[in-house]
C-alpha positions, 0 to 999 in steps of 0.5 A: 500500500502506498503511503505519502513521501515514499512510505510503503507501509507492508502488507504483511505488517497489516496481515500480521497486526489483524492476525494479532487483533483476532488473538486478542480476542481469544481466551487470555492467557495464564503466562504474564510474561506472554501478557507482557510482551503483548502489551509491549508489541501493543503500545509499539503499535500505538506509537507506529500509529501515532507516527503514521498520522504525524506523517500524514499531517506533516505532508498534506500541510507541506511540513519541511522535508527534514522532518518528513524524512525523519519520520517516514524512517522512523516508521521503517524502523519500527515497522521492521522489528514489528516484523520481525516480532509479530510472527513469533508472538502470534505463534506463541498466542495460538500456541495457548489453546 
């Protein structure tokens, strides 16, 4: 999916986020570090989000290259070792049943 200022957000990344929201939902799981590391990935998942709409805001409203540079590589950064980490969680979060 293309994003603005050359940003391509993954369709991977959307897979593994909705596959992590659909074991959300499930029964909650007896390991509090498992709870743990799921409630890191959320909040980082918070931020991704929160930097996303930062990056919107800063190019429709013609915010200074720098700046929209900055971000969209922050966004890259984050969104790779979501990448790298979704998976695992997932298979441990269906693991539980």
């Amino acid at each position: 999916m293309q994003r603005t200022m050359g940003y391509n957000e993954s369709r991977q990344l959307t897979l593994l986020i909705e596959q992590l929201r659909e074991s959300i939902g499930a029964t909650p799981s007896p390991n509090p570090r498992l709870d743990h590391e799921l409630e890191e990935v959320l909040a980082r998942l918070l931020i991704r989000n929160q930097r996303l709409r930062v990056l919107h805001r800063l190019t429709r409203r013609g915010g200074s290259n720098d700046h929209i540079e900055a971000m969209r590589h922050a966004l890259e950064q984050l969104d790779e070792q979501l990448l790298q980490e979704l998976p695992m969680l997932l298979e441990r979060l269906q693991a539980r049943h």
